[in-house]
PyMOL commands that place a pseudoatom at each C-alpha (Angstrom):
pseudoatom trace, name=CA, resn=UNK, resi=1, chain=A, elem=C, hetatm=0, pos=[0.000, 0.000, 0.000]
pseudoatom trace, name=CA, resn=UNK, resi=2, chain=A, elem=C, hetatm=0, pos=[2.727, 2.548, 0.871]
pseudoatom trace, name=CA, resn=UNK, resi=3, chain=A, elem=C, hetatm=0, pos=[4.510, 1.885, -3.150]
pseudoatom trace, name=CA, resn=UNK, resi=4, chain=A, elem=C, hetatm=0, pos=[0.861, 2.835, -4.361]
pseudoatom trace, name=CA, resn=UNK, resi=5, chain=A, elem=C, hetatm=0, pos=[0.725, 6.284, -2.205]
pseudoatom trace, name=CA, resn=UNK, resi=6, chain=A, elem=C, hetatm=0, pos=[4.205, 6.751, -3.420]
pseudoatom trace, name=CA, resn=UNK, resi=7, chain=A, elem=C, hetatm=0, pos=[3.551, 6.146, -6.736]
pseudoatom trace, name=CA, resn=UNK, resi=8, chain=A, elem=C, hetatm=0, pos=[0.361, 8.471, -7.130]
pseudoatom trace, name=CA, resn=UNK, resi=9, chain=A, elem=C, hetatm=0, pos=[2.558, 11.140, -4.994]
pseudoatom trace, name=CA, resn=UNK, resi=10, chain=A, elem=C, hetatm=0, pos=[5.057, 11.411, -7.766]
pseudoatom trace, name=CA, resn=UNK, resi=11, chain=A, elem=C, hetatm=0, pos=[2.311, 10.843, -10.678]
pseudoatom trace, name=CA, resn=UNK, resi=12, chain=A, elem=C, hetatm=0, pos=[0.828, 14.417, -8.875]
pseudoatom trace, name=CA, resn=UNK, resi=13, chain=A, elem=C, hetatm=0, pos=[3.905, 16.232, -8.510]
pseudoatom trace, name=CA, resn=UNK, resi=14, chain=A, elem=C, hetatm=0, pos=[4.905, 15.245, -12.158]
pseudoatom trace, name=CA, resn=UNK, resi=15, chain=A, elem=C, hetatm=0, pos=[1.714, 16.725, -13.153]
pseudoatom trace, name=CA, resn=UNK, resi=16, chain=A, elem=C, hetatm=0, pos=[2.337, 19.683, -10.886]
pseudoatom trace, name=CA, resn=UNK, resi=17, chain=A, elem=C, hetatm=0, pos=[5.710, 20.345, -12.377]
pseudoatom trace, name=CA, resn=UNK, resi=18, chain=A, elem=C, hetatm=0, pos=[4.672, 20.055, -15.535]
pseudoatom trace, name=CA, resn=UNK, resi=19, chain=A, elem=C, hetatm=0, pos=[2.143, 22.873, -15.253]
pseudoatom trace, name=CA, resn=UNK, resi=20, chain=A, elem=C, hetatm=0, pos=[4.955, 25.219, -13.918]
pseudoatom trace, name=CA, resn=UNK, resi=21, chain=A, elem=C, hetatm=0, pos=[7.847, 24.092, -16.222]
pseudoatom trace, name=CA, resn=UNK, resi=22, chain=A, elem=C, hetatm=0, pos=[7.240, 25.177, -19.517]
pseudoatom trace, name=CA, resn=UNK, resi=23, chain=A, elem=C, hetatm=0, pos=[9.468, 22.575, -21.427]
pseudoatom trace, name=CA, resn=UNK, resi=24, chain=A, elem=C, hetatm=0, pos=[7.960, 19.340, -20.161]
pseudoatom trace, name=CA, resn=UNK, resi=25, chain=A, elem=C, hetatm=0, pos=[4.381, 17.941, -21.114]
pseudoatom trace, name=CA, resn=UNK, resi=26, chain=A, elem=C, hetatm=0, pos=[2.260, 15.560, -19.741]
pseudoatom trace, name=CA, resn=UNK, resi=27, chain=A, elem=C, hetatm=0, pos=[-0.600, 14.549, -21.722]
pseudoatom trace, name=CA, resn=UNK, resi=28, chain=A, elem=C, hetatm=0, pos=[-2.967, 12.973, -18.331]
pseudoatom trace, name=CA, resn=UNK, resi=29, chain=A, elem=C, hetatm=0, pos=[-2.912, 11.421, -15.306]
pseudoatom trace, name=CA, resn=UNK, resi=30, chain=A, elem=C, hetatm=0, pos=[-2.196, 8.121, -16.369]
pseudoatom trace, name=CA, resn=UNK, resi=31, chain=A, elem=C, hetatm=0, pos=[0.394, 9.338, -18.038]
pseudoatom trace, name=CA, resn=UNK, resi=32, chain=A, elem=C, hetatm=0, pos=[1.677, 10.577, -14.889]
pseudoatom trace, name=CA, resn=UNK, resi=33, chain=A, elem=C, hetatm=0, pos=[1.129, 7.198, -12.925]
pseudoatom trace, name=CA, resn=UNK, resi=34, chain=A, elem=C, hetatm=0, pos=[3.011, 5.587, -16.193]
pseudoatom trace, name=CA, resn=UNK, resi=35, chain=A, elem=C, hetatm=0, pos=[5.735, 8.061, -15.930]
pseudoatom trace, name=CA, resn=UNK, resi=36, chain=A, elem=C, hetatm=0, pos=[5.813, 7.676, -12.256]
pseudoatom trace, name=CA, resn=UNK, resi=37, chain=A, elem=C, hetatm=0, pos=[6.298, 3.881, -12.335]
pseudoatom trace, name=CA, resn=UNK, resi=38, chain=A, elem=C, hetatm=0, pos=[9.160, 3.796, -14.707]
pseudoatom trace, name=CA, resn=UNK, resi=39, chain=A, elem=C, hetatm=0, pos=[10.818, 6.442, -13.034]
pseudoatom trace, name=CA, resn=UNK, resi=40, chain=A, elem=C, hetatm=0, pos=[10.676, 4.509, -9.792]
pseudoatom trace, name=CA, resn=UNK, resi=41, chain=A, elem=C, hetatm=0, pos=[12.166, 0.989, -12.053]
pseudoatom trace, name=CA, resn=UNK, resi=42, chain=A, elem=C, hetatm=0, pos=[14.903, 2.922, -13.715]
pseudoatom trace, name=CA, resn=UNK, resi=43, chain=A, elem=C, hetatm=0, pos=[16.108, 4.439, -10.373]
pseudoatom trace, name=CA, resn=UNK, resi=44, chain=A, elem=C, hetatm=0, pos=[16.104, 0.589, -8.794]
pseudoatom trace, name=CA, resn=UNK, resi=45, chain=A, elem=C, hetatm=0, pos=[18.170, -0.666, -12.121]
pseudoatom trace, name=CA, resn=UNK, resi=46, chain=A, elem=C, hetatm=0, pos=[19.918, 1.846, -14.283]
pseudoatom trace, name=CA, resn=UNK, resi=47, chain=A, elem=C, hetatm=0, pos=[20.900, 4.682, -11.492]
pseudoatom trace, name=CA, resn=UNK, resi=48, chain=A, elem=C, hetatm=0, pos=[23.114, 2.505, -9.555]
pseudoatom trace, name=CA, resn=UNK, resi=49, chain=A, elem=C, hetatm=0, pos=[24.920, 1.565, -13.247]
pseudoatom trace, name=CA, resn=UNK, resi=50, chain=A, elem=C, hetatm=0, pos=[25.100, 4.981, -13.945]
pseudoatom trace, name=CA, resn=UNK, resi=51, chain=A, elem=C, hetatm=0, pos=[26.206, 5.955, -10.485]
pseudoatom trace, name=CA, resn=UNK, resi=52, chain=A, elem=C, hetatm=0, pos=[28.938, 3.045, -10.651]
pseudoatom trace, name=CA, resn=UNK, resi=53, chain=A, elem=C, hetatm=0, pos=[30.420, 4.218, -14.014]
pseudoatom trace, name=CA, resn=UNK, resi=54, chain=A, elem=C, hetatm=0, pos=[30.305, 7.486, -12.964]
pseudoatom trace, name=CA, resn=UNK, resi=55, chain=A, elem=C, hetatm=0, pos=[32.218, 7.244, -9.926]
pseudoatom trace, name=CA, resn=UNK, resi=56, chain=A, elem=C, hetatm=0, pos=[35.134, 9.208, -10.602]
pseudoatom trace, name=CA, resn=UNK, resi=57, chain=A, elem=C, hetatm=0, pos=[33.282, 12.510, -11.926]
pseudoatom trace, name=CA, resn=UNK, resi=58, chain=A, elem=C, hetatm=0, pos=[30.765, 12.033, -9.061]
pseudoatom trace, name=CA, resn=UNK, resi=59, chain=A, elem=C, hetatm=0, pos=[33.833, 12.024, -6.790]
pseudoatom trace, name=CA, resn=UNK, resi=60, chain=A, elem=C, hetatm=0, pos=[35.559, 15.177, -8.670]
pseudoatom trace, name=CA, resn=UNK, resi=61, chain=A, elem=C, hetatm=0, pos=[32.579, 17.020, -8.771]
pseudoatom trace, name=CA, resn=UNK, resi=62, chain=A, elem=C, hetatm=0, pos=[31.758, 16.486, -4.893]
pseudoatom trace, name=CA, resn=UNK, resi=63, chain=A, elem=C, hetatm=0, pos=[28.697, 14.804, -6.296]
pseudoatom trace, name=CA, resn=UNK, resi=64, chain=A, elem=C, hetatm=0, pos=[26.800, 17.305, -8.311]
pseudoatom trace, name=CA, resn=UNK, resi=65, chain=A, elem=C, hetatm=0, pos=[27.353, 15.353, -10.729]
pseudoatom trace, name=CA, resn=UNK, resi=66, chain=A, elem=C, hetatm=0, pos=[24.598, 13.043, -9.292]
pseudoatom trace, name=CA, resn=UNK, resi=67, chain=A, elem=C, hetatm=0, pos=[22.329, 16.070, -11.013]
pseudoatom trace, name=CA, resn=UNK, resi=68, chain=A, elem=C, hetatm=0, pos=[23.283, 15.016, -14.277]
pseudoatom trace, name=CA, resn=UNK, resi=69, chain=A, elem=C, hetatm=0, pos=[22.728, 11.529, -14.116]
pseudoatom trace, name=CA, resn=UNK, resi=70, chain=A, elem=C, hetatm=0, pos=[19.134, 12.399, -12.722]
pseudoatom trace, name=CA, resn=UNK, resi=71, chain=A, elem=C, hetatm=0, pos=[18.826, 14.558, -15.560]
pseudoatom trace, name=CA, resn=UNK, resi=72, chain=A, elem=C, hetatm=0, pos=[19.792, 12.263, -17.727]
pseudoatom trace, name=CA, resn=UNK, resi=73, chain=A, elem=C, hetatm=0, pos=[17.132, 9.347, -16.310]
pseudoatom trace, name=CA, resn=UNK, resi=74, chain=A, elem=C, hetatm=0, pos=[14.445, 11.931, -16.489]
pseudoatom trace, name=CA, resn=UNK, resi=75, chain=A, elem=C, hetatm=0, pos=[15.079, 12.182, -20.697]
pseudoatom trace, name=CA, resn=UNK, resi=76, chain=A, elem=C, hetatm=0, pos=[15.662, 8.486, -20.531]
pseudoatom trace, name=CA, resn=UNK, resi=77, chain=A, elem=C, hetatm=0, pos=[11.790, 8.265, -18.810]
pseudoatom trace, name=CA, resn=UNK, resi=78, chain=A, elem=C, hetatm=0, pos=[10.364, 10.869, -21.372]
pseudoatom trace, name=CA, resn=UNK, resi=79, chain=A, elem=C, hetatm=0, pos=[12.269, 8.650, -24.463]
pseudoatom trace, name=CA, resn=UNK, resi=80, chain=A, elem=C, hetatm=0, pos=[10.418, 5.160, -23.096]
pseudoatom trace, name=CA, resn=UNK, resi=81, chain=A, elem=C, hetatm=0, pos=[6.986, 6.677, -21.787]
pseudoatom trace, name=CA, resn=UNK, resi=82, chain=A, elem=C, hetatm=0, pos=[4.951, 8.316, -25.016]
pseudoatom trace, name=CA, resn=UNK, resi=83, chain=A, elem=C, hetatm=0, pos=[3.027, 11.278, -23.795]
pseudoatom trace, name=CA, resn=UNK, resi=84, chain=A, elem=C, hetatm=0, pos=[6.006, 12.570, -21.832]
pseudoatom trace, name=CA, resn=UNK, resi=85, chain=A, elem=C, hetatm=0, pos=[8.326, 14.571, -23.212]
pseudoatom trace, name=CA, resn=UNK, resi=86, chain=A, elem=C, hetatm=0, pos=[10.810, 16.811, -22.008]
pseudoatom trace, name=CA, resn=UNK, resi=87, chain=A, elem=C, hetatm=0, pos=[12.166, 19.502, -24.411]
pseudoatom trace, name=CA, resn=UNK, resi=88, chain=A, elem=C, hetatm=0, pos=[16.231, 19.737, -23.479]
pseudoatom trace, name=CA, resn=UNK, resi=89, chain=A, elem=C, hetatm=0, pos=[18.542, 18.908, -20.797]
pseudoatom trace, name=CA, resn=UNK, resi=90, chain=A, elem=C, hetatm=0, pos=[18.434, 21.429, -18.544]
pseudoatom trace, name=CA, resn=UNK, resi=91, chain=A, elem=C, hetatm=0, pos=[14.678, 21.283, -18.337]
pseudoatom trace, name=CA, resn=UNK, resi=92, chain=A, elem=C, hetatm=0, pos=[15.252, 17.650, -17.278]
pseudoatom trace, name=CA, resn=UNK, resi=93, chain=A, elem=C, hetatm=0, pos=[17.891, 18.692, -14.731]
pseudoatom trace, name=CA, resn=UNK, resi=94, chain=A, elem=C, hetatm=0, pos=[15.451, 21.614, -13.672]
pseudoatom trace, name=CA, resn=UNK, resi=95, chain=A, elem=C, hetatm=0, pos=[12.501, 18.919, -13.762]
pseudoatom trace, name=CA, resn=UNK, resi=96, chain=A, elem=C, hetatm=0, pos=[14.492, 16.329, -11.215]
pseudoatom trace, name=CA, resn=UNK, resi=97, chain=A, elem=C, hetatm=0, pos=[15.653, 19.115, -9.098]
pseudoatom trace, name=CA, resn=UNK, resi=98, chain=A, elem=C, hetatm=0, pos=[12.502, 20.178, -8.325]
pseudoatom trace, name=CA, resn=UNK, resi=99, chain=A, elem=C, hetatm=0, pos=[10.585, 16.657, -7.990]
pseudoatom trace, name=CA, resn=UNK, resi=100, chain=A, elem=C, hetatm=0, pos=[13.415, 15.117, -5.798]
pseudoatom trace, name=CA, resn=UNK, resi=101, chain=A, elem=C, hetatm=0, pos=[13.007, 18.422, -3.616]
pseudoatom trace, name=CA, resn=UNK, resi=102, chain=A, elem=C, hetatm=0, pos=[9.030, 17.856, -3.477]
pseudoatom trace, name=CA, resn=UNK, resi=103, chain=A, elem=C, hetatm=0, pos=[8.800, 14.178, -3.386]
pseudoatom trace, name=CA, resn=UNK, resi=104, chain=A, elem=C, hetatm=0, pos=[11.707, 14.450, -0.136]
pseudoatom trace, name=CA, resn=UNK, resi=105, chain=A, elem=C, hetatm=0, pos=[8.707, 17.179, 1.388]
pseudoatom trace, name=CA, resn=UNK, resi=106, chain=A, elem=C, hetatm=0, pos=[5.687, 14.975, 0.843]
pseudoatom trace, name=CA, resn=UNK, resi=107, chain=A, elem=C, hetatm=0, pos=[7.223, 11.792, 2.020]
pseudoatom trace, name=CA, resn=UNK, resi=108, chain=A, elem=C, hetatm=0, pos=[8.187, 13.271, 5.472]
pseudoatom trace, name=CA, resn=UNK, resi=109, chain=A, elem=C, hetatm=0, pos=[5.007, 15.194, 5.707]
pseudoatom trace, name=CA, resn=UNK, resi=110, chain=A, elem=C, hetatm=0, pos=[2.798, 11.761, 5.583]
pseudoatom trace, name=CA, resn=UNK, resi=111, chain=A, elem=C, hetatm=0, pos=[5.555, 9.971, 7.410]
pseudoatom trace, name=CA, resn=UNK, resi=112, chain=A, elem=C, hetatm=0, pos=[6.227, 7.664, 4.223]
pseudoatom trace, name=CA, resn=UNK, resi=113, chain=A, elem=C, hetatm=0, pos=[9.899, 8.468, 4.339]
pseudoatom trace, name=CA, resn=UNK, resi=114, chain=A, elem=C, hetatm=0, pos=[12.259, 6.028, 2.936]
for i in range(1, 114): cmd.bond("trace and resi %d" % i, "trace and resi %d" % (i + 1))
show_as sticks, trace
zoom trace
């Protein structure tokens, strides 16, 4: 039950942002759910690839780079899920700034922190 509340969370906030970003569109809320759920499987298994590989800038960059590679999951997400599209990078990076910030607010205000 608490992966379903999570999951409609982010499907809300994703709609959210997208009304306040111009540069990403969401065509509905099942869009949003679908975009939600495949942002949640390619954090579980490409991220930690990505993170792996990336090691060594991460490190350099006192891990801002972490930004980019949850930039770059965000275009990956709009690529596989039709109806979602994000217009350039730094939208994305803008886009993933803002929903990690929001999604870290909801989940402690109804106590469904990780």
């Amino acid at each position: 039950m608490n992966l379903i509340i999570k999951i409609v969370i982010t499907a809300i906030l994703v709609m959210g942002i997208a009304h306040g970003i111009p540069g990403v569109h969401v065509v509905s809320f099942v869009t949003a759910l679908i975009v939600a759920v495949v942002l949640g499987m390619l954090n579980i298994f490409i991220k930690p690839i990505l993170v792996l590989l990336t090691l060594p800038a991460t490190i350099f960059t006192l891990g801002l780079f972490l930004l980019v590679i949850n930039a770059v999951i965000i275009l990956l997400c709009a690529n596989i899920v039709g109806g979602f599209r994000v217009d350039s990078f730094w939208t994305a990076l803008l886009f993933s700034i803002i929903l990690s910030f929001l999604q870290s607010i909801m989940y402690k205000f109804l106590g469904n922190d990780k």
